[in-house]
PQR file with spaces between the fields and no chain letter, atoms N, CA, C, O and H, PARSE charges and radii, in Angstrom:
ATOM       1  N    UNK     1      24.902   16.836    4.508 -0.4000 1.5000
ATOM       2  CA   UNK     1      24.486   17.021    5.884 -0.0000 2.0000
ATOM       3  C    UNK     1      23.390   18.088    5.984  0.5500 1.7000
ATOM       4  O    UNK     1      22.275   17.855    6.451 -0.5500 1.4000
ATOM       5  N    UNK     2      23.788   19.277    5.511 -0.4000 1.5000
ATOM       6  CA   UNK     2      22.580   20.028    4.824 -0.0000 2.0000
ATOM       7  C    UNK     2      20.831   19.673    4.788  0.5500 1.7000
ATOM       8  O    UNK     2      19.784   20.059    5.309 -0.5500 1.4000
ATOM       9  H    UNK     2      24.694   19.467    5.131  0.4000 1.0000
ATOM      10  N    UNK     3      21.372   18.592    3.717 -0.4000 1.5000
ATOM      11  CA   UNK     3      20.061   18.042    3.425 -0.0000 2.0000
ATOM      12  C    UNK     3      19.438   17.175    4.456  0.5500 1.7000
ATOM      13  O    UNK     3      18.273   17.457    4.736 -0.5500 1.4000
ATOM      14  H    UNK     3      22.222   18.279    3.294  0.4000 1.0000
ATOM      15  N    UNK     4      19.923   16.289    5.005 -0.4000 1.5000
ATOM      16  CA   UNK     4      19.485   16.423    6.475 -0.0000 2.0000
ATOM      17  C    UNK     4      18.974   16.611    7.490  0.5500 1.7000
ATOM      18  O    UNK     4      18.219   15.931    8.186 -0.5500 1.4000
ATOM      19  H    UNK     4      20.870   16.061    4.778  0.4000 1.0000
ATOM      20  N    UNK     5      19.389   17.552    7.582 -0.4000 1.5000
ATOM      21  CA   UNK     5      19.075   18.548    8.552 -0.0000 2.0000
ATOM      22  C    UNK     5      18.029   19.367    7.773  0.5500 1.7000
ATOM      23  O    UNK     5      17.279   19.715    8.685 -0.5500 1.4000
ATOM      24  H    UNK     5      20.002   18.104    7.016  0.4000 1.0000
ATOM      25  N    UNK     6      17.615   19.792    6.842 -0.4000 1.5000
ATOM      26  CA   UNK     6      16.580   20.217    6.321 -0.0000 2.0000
ATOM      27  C    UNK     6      15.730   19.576    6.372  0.5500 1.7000
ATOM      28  O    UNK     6      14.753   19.833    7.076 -0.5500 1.4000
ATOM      29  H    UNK     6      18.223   19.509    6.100  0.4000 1.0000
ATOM      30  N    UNK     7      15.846   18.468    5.586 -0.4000 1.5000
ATOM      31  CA   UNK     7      14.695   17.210    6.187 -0.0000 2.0000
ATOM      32  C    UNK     7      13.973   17.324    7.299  0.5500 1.7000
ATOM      33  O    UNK     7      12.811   17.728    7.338 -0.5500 1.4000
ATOM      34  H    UNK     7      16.639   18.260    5.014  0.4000 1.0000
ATOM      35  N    UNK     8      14.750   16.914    8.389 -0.4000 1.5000
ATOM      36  CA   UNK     8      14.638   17.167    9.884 -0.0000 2.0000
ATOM      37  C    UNK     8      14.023   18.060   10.370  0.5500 1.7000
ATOM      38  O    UNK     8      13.172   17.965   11.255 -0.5500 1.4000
ATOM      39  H    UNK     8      15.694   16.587    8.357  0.4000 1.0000
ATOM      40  N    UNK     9      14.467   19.197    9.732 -0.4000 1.5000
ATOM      41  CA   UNK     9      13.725   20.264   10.305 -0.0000 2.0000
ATOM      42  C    UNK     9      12.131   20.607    9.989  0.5500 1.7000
ATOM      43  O    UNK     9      11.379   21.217   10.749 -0.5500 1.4000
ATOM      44  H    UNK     9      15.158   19.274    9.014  0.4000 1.0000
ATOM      45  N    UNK    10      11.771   20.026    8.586 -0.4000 1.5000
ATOM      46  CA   UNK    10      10.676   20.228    7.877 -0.0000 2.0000
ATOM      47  C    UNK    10       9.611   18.715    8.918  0.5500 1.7000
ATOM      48  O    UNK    10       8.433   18.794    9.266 -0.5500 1.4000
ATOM      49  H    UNK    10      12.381   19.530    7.969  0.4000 1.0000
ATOM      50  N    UNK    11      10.556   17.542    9.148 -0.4000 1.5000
ATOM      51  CA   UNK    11       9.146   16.422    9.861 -0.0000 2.0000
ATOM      52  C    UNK    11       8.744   17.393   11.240  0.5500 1.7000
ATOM      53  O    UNK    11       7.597   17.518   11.671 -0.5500 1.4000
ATOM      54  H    UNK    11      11.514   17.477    8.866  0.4000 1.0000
ATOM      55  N    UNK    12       9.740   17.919   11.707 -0.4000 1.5000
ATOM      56  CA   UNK    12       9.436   18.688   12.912 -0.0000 2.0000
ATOM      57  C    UNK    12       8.703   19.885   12.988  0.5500 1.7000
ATOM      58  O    UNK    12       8.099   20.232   14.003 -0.5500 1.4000
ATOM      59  H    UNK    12      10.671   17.817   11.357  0.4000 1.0000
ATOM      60  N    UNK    13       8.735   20.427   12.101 -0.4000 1.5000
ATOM      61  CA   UNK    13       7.690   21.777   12.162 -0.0000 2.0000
ATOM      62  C    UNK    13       6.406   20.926   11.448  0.5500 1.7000
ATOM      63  O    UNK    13       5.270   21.350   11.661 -0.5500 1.4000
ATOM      64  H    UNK    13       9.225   20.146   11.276  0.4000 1.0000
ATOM      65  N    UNK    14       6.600   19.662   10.556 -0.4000 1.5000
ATOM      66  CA   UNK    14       4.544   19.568    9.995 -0.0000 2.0000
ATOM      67  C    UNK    14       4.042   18.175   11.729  0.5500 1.7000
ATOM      68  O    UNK    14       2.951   17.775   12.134 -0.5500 1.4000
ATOM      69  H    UNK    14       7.522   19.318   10.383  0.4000 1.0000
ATOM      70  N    UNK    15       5.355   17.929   12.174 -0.4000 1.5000
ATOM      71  CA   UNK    15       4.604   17.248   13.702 -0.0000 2.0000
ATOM      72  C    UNK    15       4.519   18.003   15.033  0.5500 1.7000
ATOM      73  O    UNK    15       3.924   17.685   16.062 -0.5500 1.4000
ATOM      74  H    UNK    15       6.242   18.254   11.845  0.4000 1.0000
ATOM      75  N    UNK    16       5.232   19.038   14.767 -0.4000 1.5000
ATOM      76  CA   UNK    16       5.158   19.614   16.569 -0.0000 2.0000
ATOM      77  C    UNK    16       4.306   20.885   16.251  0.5500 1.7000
ATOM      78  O    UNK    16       3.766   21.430   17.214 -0.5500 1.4000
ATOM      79  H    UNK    16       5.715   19.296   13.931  0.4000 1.0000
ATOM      80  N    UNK    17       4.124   21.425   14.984 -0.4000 1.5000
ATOM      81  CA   UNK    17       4.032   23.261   14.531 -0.0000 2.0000
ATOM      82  C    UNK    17       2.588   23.114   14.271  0.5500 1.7000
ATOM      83  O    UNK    17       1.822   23.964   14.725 -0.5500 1.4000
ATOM      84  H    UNK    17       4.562   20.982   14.202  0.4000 1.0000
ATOM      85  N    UNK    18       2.119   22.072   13.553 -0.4000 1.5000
ATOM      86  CA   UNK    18       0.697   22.235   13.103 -0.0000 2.0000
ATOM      87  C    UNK    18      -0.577   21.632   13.457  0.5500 1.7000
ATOM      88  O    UNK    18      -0.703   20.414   13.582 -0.5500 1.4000
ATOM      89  H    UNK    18       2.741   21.381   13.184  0.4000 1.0000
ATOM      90  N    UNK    19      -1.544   22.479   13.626 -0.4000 1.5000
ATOM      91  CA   UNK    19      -2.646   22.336   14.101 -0.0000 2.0000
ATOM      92  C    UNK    19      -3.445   21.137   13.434  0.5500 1.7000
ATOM      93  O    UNK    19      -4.528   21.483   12.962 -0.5500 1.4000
ATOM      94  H    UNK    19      -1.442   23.469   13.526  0.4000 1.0000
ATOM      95  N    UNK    20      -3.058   19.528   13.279 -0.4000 1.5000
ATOM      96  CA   UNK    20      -3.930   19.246   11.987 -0.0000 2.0000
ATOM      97  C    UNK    20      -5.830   19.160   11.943  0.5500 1.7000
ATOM      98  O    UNK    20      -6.646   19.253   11.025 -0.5500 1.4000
ATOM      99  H    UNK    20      -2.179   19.246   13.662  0.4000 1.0000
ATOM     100  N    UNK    21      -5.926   18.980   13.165 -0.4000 1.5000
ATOM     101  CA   UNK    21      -7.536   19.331   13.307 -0.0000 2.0000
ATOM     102  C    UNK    21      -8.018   20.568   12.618  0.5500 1.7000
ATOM     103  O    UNK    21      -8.923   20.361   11.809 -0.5500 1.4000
ATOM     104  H    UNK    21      -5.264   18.904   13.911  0.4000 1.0000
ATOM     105  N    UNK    22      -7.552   22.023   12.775 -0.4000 1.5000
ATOM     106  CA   UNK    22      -7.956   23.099   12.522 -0.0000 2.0000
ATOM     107  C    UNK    22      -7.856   22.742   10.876  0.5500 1.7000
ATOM     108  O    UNK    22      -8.802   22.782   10.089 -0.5500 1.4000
ATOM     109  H    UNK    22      -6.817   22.190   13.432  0.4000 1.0000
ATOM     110  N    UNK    23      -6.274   22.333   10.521 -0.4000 1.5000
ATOM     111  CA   UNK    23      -5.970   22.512    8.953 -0.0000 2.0000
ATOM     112  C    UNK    23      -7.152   21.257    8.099  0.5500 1.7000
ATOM     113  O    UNK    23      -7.769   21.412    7.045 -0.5500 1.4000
ATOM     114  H    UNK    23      -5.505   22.300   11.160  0.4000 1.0000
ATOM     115  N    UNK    24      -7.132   20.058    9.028 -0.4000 1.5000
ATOM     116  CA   UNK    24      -8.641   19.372    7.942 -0.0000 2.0000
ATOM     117  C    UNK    24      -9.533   19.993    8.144  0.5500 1.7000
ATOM     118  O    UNK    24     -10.482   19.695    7.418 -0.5500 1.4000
ATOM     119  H    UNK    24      -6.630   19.932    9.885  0.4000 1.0000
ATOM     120  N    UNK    25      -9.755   20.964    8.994 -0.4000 1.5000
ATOM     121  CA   UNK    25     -11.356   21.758    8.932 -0.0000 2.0000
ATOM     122  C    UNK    25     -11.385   22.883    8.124  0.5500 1.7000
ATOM     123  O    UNK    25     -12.506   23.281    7.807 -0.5500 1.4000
ATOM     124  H    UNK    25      -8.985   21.207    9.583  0.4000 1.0000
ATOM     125  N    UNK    26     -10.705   23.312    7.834 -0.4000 1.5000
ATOM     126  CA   UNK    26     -10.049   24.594    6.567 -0.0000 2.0000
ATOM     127  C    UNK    26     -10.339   24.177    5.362  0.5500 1.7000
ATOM     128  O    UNK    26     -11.153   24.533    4.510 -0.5500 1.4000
ATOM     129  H    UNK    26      -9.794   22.989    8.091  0.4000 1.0000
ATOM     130  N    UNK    27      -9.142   22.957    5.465 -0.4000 1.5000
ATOM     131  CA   UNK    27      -9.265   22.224    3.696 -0.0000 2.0000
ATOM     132  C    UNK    27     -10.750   21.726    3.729  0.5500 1.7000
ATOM     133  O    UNK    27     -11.378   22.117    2.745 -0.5500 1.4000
ATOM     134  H    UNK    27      -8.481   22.668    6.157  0.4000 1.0000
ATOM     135  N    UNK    28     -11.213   21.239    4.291 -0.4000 1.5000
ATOM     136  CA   UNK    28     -13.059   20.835    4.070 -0.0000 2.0000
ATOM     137  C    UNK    28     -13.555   22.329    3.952  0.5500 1.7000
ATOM     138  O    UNK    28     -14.599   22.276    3.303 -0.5500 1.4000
ATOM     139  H    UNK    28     -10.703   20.922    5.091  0.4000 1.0000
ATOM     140  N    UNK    29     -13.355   23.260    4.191 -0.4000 1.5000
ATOM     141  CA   UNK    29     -13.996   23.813    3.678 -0.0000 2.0000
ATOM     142  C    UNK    29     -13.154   25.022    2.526  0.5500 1.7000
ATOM     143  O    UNK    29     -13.225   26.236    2.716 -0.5500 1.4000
ATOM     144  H    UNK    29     -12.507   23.303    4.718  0.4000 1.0000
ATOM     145  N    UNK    30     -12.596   24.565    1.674 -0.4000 1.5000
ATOM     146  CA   UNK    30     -11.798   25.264    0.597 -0.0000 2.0000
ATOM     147  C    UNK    30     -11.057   25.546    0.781  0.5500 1.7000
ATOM     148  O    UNK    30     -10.368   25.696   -0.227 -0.5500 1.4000
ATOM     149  H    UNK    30     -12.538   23.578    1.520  0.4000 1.0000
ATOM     150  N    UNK    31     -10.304   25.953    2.209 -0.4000 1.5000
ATOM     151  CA   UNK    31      -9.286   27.111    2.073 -0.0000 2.0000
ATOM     152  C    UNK    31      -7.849   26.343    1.952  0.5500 1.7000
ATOM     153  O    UNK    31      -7.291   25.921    2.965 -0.5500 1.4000
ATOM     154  H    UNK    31     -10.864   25.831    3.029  0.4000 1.0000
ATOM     155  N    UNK    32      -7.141   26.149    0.308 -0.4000 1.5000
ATOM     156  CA   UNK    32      -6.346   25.447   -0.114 -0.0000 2.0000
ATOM     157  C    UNK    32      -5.310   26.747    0.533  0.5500 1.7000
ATOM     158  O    UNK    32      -4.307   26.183    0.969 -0.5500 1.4000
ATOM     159  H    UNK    32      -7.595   26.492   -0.514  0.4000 1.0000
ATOM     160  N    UNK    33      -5.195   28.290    0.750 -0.4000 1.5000
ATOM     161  CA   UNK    33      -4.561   29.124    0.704 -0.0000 2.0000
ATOM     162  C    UNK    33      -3.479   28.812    1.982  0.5500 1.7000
ATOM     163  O    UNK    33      -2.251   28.790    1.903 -0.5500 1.4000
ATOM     164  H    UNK    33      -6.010   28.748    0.396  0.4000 1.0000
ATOM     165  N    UNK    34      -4.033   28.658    2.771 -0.4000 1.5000
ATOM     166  CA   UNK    34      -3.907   27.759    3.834 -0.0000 2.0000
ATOM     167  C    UNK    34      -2.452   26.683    4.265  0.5500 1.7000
ATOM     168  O    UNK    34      -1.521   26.533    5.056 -0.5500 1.4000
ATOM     169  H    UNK    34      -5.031   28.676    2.835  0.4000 1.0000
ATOM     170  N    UNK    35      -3.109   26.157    3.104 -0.4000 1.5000
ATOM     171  CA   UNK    35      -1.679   25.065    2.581 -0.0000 2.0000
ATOM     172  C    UNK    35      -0.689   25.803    2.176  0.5500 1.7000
ATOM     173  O    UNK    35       0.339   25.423    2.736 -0.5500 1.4000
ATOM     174  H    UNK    35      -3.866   26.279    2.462  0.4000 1.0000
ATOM     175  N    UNK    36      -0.544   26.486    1.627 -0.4000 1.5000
ATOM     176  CA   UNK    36       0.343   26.902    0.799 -0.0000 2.0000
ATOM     177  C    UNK    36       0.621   28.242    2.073  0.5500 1.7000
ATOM     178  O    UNK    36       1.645   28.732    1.598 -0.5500 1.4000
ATOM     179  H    UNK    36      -1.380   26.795    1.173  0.4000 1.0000
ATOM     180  N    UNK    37       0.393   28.878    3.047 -0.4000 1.5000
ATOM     181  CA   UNK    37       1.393   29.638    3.716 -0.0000 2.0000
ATOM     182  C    UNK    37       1.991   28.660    4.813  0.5500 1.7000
ATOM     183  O    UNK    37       3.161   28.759    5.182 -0.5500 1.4000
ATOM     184  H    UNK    37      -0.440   28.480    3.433  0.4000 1.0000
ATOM     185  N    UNK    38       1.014   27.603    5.366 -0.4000 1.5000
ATOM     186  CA   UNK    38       1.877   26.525    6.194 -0.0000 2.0000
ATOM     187  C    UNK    38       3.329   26.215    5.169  0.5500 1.7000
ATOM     188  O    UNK    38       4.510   26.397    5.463 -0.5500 1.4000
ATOM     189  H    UNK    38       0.064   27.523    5.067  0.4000 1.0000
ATOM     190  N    UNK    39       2.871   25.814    4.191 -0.4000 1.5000
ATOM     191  CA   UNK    39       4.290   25.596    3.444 -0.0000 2.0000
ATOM     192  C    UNK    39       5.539   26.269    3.072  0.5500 1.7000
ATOM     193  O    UNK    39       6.614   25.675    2.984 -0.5500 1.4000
ATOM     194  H    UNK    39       1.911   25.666    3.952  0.4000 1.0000
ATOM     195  N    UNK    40       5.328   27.867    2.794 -0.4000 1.5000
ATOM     196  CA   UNK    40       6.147   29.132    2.830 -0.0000 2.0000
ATOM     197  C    UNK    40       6.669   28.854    4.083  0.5500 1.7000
ATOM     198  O    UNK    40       7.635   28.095    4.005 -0.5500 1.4000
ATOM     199  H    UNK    40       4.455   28.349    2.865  0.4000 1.0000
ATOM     200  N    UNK    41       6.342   29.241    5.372 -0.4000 1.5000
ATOM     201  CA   UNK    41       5.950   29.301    6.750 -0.0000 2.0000
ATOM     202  C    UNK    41       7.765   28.394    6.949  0.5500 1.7000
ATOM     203  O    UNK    41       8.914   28.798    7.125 -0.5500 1.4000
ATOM     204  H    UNK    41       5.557   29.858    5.435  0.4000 1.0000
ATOM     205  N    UNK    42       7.072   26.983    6.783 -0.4000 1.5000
ATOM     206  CA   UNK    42       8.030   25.904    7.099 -0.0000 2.0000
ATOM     207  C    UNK    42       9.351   26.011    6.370  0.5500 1.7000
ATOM     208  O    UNK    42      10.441   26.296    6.867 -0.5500 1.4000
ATOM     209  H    UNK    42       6.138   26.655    6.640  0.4000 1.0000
ATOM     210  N    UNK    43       9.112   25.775    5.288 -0.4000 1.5000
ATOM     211  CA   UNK    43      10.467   26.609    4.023 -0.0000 2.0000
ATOM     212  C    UNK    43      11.181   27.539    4.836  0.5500 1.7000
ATOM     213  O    UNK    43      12.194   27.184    5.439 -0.5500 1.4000
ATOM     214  H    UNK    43       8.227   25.543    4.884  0.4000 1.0000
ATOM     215  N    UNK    44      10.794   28.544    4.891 -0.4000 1.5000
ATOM     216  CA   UNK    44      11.349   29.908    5.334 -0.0000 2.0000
ATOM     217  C    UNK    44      12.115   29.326    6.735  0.5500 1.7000
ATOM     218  O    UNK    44      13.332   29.150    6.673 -0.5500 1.4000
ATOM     219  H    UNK    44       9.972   28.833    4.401  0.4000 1.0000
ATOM     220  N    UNK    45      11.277   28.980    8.200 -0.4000 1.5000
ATOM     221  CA   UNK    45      11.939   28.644    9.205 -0.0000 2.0000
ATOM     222  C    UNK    45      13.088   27.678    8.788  0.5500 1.7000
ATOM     223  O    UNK    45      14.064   27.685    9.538 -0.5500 1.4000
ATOM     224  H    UNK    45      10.289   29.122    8.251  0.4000 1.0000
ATOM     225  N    UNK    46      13.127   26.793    7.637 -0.4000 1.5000
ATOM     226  CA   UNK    46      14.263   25.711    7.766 -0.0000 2.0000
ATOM     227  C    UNK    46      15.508   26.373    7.093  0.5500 1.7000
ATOM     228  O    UNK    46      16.646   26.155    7.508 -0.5500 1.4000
ATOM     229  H    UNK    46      12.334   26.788    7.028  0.4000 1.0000
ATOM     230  N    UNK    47      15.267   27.112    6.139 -0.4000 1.5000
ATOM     231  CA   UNK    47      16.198   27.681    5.165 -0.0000 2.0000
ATOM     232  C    UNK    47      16.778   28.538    6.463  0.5500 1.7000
ATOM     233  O    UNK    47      17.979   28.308    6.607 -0.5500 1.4000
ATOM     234  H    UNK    47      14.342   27.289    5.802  0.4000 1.0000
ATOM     235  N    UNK    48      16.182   29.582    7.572 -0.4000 1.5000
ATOM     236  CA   UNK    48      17.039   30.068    8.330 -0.0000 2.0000
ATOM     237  C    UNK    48      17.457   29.424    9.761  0.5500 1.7000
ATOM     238  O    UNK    48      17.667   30.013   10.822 -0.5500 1.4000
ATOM     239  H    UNK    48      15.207   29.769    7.455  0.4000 1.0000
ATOM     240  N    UNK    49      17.486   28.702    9.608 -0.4000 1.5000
ATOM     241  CA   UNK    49      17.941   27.394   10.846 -0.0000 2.0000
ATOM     242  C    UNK    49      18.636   26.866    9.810  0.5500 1.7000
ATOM     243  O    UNK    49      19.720   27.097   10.345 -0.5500 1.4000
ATOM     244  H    UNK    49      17.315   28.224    8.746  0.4000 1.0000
ATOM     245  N    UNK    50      18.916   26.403    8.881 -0.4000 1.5000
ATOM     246  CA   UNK    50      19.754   26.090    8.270 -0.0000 2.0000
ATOM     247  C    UNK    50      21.120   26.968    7.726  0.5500 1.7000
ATOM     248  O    UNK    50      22.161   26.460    7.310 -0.5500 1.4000
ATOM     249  H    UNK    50      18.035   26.215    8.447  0.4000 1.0000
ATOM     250  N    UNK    51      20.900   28.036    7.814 -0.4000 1.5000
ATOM     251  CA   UNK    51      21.565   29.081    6.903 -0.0000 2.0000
ATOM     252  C    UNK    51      22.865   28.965    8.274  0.5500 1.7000
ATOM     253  O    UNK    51      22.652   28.551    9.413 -0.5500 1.4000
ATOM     254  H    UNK    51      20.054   28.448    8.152  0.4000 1.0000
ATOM     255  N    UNK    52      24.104   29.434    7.751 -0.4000 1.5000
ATOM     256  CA   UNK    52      25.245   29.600    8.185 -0.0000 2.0000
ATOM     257  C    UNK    52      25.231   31.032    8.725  0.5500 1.7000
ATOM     258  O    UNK    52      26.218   30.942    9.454 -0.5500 1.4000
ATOM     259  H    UNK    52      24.277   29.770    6.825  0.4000 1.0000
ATOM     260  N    UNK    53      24.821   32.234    8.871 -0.4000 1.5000
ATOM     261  CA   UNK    53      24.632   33.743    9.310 -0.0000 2.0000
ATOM     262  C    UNK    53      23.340   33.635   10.201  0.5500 1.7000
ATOM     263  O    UNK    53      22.632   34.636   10.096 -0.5500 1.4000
ATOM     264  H    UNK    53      24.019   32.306    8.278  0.4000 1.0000
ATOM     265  N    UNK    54      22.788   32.529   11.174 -0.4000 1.5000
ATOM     266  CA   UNK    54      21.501   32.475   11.698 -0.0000 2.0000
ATOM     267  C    UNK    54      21.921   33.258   12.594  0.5500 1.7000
ATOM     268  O    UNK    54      21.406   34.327   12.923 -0.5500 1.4000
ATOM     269  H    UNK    54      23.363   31.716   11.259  0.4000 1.0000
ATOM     270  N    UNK    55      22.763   32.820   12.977 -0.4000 1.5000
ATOM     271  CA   UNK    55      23.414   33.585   14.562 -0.0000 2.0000
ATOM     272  C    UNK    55      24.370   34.960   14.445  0.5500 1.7000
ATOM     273  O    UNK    55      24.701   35.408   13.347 -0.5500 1.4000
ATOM     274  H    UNK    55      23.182   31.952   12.709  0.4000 1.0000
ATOM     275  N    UNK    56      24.706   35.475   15.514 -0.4000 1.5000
ATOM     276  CA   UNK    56      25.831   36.279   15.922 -0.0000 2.0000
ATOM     277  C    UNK    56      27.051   35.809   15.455  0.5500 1.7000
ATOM     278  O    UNK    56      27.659   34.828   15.886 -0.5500 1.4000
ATOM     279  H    UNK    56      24.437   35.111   16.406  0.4000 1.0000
ATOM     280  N    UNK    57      27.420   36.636   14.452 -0.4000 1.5000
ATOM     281  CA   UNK    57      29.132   36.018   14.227 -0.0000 2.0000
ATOM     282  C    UNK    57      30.041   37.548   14.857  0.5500 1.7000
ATOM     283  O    UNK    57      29.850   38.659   14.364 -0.5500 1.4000
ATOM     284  H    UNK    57      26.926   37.433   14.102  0.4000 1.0000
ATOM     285  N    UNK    58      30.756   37.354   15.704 -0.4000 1.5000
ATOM     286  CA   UNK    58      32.318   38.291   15.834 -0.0000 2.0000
ATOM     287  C    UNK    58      33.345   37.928   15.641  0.5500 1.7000
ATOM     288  O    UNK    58      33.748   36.767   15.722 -0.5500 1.4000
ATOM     289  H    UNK    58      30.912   36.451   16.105  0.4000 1.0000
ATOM     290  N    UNK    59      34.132   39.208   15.254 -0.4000 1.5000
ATOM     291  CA   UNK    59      35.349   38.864   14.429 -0.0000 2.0000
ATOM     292  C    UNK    59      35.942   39.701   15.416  0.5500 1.7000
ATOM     293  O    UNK    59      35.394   40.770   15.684 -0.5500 1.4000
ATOM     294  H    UNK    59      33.804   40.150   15.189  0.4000 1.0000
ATOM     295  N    UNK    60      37.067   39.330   16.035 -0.4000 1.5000
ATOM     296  CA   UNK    60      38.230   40.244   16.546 -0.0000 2.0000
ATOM     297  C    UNK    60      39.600   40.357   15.913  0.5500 1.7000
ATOM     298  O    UNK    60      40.444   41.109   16.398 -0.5500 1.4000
ATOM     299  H    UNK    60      37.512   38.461   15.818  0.4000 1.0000
């Protein structure tokens, strides 16, 4: 389920999160660097939307 939902989360941040006009005008002009923090970027948001401690946990 996990996996999933990771999935999920990754079509949704490269269709709702990214600029793709700006990012083909980047990559035309070299900046591969680009790619690669969109990709950290997305990773990072899914791993903590995914993670089990995202939220407030209390214990009484």
């Amino acid at each position: 389920m996990a996996g999933v939902f990771f999935a999920l989360m990754v079509i949704a941040y490269l269709v709702f999160l990214i600029d793709w006009k700006e990012l083909r005008d980047v990559l035309a002009q070299g900046g591969w660097a680009s790619v690669v923090v969109y990709g950290i970027v997305g990773v990072l948001i899914a791993i903590t939307l995914a993670s089990p401690s995202a939220g407030p946990v209390m214990h009484h």
